[in-house]
C-alpha positions in Angstrom: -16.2 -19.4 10.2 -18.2 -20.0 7.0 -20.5 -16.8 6.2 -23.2 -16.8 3.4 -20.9 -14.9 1.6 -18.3 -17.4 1.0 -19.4 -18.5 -2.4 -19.8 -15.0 -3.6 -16.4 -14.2 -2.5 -14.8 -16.9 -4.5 -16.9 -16.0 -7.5 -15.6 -12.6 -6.7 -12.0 -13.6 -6.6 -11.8 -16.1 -9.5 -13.5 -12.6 -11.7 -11.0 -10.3 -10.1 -7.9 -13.1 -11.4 -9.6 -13.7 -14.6 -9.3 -9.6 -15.2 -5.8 -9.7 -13.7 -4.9 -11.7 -16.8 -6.8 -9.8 -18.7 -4.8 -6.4 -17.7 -1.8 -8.5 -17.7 -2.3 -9.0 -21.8 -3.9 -5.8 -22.6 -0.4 -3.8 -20.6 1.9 -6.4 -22.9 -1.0 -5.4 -26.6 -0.7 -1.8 -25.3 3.5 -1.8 -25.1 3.6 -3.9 -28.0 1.4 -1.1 -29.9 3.6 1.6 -28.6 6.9 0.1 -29.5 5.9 -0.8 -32.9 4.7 2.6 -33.1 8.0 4.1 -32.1 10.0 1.7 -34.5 8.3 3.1 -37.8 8.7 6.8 -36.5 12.2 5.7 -36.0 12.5 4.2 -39.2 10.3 7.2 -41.0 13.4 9.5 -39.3 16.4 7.4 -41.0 14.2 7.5 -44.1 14.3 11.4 -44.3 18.1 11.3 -43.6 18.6 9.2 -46.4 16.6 11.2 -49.1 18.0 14.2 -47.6 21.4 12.9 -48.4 20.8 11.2 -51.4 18.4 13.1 -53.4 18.2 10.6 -56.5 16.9 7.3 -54.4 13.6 7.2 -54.5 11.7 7.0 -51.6 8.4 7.8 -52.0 6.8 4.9 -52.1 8.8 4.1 -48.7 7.6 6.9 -46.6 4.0 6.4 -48.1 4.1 2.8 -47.0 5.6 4.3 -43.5 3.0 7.1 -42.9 0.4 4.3 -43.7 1.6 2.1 -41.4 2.3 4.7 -38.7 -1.2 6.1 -39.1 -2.4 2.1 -38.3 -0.1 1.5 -35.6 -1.3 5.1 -33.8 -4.6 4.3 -34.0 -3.9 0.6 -32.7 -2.1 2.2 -29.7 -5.1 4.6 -29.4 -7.3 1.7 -28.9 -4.9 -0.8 -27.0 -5.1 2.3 -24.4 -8.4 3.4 -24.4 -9.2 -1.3 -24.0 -6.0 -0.8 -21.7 -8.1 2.2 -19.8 -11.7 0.5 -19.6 -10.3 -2.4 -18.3 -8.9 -0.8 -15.6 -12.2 0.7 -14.5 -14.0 -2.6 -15.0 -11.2 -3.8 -12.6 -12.1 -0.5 -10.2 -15.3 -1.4 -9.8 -15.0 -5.4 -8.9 -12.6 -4.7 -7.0 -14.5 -2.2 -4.9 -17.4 -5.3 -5.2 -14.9 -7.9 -3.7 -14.4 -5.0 -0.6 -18.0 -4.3 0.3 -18.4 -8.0 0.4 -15.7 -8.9 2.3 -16.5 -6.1 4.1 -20.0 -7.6 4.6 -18.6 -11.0 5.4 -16.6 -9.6 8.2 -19.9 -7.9 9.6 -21.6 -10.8 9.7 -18.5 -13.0 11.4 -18.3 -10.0 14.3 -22.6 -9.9 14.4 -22.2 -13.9 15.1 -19.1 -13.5 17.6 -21.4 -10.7 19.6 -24.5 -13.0 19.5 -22.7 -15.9 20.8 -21.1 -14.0 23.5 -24.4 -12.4 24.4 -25.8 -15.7 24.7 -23.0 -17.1 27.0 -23.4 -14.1 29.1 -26.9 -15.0 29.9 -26.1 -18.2 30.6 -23.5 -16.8 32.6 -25.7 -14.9 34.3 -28.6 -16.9 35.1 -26.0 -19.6 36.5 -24.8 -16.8 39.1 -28.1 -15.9 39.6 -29.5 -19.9 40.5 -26.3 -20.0 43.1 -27.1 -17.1 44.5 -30.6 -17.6 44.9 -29.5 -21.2 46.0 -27.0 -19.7 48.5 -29.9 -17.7 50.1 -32.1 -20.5 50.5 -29.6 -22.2 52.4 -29.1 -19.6 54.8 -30.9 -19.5 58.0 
């Protein structure tokens, strides 16, 4: 049964896809971020092994480059999250939107099925009533 609501309801659900993409690519940017991340602290680990063991290589300029690009990469994963994190409550809350509207969909569906079955008992009931009327007219 088609409800006034129906075109809000596929506005809703088109928005709620649109942000499941959305989330989709922000989880990917946010585990990108993290692995990257985890790579140059990896890397930043070997690099200390190596000027531990080999005192004359220089490797300043190395680690510098490292902390610099571990400092970035941090703060890129600190805001791929926090993105990662709004997203998630802007996807909360339509989500609860899409709910109270099919919820109000459904109330309107069930508020139809009741008036149409109120209806069809008065009919029902007036037609009893007309026979039985009828029935005592025909009695002697």
């Amino acid at each position: 049964m088609a409800t006034p609501y129906d075109t809000v309801i596929r506005l809703q659900r088109r928005t709620l896809d649109a942000m499941r993409v959305d989330l989709a690519t922000q989880v990917e940017t946010a585990s990108r971020a993290q692995a990257a991340h985890a790579g140059v602290e990896a890397a930043m680990k070997d690099a200390h092994r190596e000027a531990a063991a080999s005192p004359l290589l220089p490797s300043d300029r190395y680690l510098t480059r490292l902390r610099h690009e571990r400092t970035m990469l941090a703060a890129a994963n600190v805001s791929a999250n926090e993105q990662l994190h709004r997203l998630q409550a802007r996807m909360t809350d339509a989500y609860g939107k899409a709910r109270a509207i099919d919820i109000a969909a459904d109330l309107y569906r069930e508020r139809i099925a009741q008036q149409s079955a109120a209806v069809e008992q008065q009919e029902m009931d007036e037609l009893a009533a007309r026979k039985h009327a009828a029935a005592r007219e025909t009695k002697p």
